[in-house]
N, C-alpha and C positions, 0 to 999 in steps of 0.2 A: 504494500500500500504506500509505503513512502518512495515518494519519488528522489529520483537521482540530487543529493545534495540538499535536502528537507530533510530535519530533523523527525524522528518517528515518532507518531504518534502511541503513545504508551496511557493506559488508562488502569484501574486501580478498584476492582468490587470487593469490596471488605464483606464481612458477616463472620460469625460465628461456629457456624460448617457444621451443625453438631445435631444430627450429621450433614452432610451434603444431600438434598432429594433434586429430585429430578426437576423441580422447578428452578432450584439453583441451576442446574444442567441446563436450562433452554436459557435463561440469562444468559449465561455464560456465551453459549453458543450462537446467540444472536448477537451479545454485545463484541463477541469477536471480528464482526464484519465493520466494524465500526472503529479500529484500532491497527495498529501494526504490531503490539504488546500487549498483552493483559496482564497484568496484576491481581491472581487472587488470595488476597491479602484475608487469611485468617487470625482473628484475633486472639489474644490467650482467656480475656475474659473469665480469668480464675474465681471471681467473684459473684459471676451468674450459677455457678455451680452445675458446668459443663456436664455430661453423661459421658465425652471419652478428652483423652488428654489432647496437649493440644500435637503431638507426635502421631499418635493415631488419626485426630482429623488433619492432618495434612497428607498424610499417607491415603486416607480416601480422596480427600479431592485431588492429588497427584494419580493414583489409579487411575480415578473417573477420567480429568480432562487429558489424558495420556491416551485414552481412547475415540478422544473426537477428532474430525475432520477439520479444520479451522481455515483453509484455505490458506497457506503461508504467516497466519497471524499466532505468533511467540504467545502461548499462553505457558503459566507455571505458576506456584504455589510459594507464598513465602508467610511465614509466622508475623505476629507487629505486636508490639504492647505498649505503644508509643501514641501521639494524639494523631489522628487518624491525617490530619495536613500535615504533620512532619513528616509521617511517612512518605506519602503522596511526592512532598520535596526530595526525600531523599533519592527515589527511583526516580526523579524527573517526569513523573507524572503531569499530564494538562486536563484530565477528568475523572471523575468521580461516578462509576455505573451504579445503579441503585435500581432495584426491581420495583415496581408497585403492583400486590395481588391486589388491593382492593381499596374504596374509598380512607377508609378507616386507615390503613399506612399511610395515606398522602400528607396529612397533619402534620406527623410528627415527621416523615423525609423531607418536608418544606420549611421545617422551622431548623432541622440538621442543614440542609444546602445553606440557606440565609447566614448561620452561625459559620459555614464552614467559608459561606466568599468572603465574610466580614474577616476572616483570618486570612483568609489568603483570594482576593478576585483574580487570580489568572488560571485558578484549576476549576473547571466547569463542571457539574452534576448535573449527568444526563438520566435521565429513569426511565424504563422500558415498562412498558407493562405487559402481567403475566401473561403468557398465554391460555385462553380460554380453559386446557383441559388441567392447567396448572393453577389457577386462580387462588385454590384452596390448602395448597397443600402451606403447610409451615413443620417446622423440624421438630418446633414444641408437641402439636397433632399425631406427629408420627411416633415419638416416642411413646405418649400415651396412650396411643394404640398397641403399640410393638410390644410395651410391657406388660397389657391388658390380655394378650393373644390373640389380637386383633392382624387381619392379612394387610401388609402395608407395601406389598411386592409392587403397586399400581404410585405408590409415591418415589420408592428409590431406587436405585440401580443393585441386582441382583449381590453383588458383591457387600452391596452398604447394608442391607437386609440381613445377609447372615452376620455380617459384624452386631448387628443388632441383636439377633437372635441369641447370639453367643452370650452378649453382655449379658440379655434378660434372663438366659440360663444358670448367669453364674451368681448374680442377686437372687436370686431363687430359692438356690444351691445355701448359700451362705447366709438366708432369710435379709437380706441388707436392700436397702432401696435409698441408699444413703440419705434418708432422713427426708426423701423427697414425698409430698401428698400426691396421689394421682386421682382427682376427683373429675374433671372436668368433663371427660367422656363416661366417666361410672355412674356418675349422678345424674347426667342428660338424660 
């Protein structure tokens, strides 16, 4: 995409990866056509009280975008714990991809872009919205499905599914759900 003696356009989709579903996947894969680099900038977010480390979500979304088509467009996987425009700075980033499934994200990604050009107006946040069959899915959903014994083979990629499997086998195993409530699909 970048022409002979232009600098590359490199962009930057942060989240939390935890895990990576298949709505992140079409992100991904469409905000690729739109770049010469992607950046997907996993967070360690140790404080949201992740379900896998952040070693493990990098190693999925490295699996997953290791199996897309991208059309010559550099995608790869890098960890951040830092404010999310420093990082942006450090990879020479100039945008900021950001999904929107539904009304209800748009609030809070529009009051994040406004904070983020007030720190820095030269890197742009562009939002994509979900795709139709993706709309719904979110990683918080799938987990609480996943650990419920709910089939969630239709939200992630088969690889991220058994990682899932496995996890909810071995909380199980060890009666542990590290302190987490899973109400929200039990009690609907």
């Amino acid at each position: 995409m970048a022409e002979q003696g232009h600098e590359p356009r490199i962009a930057v989709y942060p989240g939390t990866f935890d895990p990576i579903t298949l709505g992140h996947l079409d992100i991904i894969r469409r905000g690729a056509r739109l770049c010469d680099r992607l950046i997907i900038a996993v967070a360690r977010n140790a404080g949201k009280g992740p379900l896998f480390g952040i070693d493990d979500r990098l190693a999925m979304v490295r699996e997953e975008i290791a199996a897309l088509d991208t059309n010559a467009t550099v995608i790869e996987a890098q960890a951040f714990d830092t404010l999310l425009m420093h990082f942006c700075q450090e990879v020479g980033a100039s945008a900021i991809l950001r999904g929107l499934r539904a009304v209800s994200d748009f609030e809070y990604e529009f009051q994040m872009a406004g904070m983020n050009a007030r720190l820095n107006g030269r890197i742009e946040t562009v939002f994509l919205m979900a795709s139709e069959r993706q709309q719904f899915i979110s990683s918080r959903f799938v987990k609480e499905i996943g650990r419920l014994g709910g089939d969630i083979s239709s939200f992630v990629p088969p690889k991220v599914a058994a990682r899932l499997a496995e996890r909810f086998h071995q909380e199980s195993r060890n009666g542990d759900d590290d302190g987490k409530k899973v109400q929200t699909l039990r009690d609907s």
